[in-house]
Structure formats: structure tokens, C-alpha cells
MIDOSE-1310 file (N, C-alpha, C; in nm, 2 decimals, decimal comma, always signed):
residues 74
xxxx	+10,28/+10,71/+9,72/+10,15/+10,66/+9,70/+10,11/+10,56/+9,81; +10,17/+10,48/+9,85/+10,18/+10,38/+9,96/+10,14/+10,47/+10,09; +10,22/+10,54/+10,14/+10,23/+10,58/+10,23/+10,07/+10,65/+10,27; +10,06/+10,75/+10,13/+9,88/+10,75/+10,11/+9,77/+10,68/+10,14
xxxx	+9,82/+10,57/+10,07/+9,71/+10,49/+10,08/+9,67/+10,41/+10,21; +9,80/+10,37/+10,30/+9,83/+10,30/+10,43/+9,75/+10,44/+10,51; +9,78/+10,55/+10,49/+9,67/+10,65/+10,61/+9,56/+10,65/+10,55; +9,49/+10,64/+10,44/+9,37/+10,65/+10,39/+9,33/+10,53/+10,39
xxxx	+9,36/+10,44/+10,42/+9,30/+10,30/+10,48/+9,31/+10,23/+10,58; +9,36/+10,31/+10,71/+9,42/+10,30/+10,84/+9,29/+10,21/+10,89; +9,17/+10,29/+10,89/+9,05/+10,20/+10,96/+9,05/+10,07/+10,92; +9,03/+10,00/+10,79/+9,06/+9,88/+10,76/+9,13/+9,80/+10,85
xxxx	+9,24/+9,84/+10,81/+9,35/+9,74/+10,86/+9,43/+9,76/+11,03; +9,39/+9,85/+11,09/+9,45/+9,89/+11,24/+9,43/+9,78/+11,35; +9,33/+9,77/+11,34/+9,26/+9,64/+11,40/+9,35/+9,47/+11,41; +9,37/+9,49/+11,24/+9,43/+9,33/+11,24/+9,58/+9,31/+11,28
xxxx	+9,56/+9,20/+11,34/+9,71/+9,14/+11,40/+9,80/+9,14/+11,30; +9,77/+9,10/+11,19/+9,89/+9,13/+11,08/+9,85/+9,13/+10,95; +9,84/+9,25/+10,92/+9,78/+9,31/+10,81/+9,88/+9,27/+10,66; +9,98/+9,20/+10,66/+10,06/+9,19/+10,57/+10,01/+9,17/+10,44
xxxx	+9,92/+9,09/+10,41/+9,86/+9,05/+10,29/+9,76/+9,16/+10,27; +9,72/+9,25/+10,32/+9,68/+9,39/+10,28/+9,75/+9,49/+10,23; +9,84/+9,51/+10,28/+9,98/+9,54/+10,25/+10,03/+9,52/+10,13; +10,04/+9,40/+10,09/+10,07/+9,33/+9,98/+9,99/+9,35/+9,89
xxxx	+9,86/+9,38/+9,89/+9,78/+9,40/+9,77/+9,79/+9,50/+9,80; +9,81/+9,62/+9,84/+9,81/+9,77/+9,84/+9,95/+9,80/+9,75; +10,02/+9,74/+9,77/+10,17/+9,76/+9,67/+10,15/+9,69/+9,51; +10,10/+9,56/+9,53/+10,04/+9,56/+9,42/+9,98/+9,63/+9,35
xxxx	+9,84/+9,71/+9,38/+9,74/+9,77/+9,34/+9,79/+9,91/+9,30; +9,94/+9,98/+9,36/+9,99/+10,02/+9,31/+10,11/+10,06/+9,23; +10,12/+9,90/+9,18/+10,23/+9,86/+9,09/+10,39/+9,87/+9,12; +10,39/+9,85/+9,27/+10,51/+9,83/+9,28/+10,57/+9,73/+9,34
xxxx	+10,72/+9,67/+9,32/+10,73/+9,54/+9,31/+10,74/+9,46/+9,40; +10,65/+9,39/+9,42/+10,58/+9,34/+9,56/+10,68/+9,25/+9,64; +10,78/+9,18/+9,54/+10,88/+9,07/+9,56/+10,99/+9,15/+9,68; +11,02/+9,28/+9,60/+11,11/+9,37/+9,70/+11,01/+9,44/+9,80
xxxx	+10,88/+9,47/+9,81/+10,79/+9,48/+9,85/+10,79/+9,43/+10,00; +10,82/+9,29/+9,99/+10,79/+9,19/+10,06/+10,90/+9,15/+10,18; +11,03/+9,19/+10,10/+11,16/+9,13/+10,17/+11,14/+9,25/+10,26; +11,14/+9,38/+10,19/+11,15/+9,52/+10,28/+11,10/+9,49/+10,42
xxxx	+10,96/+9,44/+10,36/+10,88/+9,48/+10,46/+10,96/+9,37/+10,62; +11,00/+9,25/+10,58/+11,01/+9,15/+10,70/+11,15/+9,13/+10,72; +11,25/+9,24/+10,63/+11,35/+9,25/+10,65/+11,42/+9,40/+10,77; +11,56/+9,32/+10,79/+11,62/+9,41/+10,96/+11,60/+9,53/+10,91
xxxx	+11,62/+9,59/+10,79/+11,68/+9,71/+10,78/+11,57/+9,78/+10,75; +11,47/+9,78/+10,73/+11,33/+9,87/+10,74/+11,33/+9,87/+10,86; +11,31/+9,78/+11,00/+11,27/+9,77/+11,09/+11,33/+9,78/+11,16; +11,46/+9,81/+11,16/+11,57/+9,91/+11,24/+11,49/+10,04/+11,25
xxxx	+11,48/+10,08/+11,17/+11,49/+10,22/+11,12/+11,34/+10,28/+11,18; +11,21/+10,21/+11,20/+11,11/+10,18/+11,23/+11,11/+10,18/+11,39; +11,19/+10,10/+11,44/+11,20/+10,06/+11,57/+11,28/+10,18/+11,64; +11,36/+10,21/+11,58/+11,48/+10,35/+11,56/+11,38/+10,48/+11,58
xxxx	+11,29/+10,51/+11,53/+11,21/+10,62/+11,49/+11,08/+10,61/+11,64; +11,05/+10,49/+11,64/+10,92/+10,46/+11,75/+11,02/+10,45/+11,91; +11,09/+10,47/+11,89/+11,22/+10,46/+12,02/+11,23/+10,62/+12,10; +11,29/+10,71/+11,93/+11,22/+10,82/+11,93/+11,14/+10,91/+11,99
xxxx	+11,06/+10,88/+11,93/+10,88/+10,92/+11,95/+10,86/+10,89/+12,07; +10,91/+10,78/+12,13/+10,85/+10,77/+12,28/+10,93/+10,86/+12,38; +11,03/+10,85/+12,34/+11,07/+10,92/+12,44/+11,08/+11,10/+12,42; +11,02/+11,12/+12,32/+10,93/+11,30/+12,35/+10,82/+11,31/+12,35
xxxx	+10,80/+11,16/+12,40/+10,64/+11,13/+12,43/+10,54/+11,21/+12,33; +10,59/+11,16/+12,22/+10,51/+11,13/+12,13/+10,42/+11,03/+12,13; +10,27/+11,06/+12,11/+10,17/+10,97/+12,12/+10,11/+10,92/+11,99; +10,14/+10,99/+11,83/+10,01/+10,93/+11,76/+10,12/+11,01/+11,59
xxxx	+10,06/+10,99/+11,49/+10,07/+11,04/+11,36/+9,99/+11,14/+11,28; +9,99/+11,21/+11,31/+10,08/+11,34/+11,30/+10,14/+11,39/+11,41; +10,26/+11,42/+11,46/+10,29/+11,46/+11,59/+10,44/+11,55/+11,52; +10,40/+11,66/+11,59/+10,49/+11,83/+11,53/+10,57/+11,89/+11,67
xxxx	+10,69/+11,88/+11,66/+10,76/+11,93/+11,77/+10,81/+12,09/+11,68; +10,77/+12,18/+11,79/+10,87/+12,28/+11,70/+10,91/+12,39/+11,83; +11,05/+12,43/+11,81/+11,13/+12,48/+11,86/+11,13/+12,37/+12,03; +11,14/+12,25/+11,94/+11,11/+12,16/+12,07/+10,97/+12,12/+12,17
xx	+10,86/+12,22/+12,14/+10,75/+12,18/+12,24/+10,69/+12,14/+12,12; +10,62/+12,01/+12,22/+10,48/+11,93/+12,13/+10,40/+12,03/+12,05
């Protein structure tokens, strides 16, 4: 549902330097626990994984979201 809601509200929030407390009320607003919500989000081990994936992407020059490689070509 998150995940949802973060692309169906992308215009909102793309713009701002740090959208966190949008964020924060989006997990909210979806009832989920904002406390773990919160650590995830400013914690290493999401942002490994994030940084790990955008690391990725660049270098199959990947440009945007949705991006489909198949049998290897963009």
C-alpha cells in the first residue's frame, strides 16, 4: 500500500528536499507503525539496499521507474 501510495503521490512530494514527514503521514494514514516506520526509513540497512539497487540501475543505465530489461536489452 505504501509503495502505492508513494507513486500515486509522486507529484506532491518529488520536488521537496526532504519529504520525510510526508512519508510519515503516508504510513500513518496507512496504519502502519510509524515508530519502525521511521528507524527503517533513516536506518543503514534500508539504505544499503537502496543505494545497492540505484548503483545497479546506473550502471544498465537505467534512467527512471518503471525500467524493464528483458533478455538483457532495455
Amino acid at each position: 500500500e505504501m509503495h502505492d501510495k508513494l507513486f500515486e503521490t509522486q507529484n506532491i512530494w518529488k520536488s521537496i528536499s526532504d519529504p520525510t514527514s510526508i512519508f510519515t503521514n503516508y504510513a500513518q494514514e496507512l496504519g502502519l507503525d510509524t515508530a519502525k516506520f521511521t528507524t527503517d526509513l533513516k536506518g543503514s540497512d534500508v539504505n544499503d539496499i537502496i543505494r545497492a539497487d540505484r548503483e545497479e540501475a546506473k550502471g544498465l543505465d537505467l534512467t527512471g521507474t518503471s525500467s524493464f530489461l528483458i533478455n538483457g536489452q532495455k
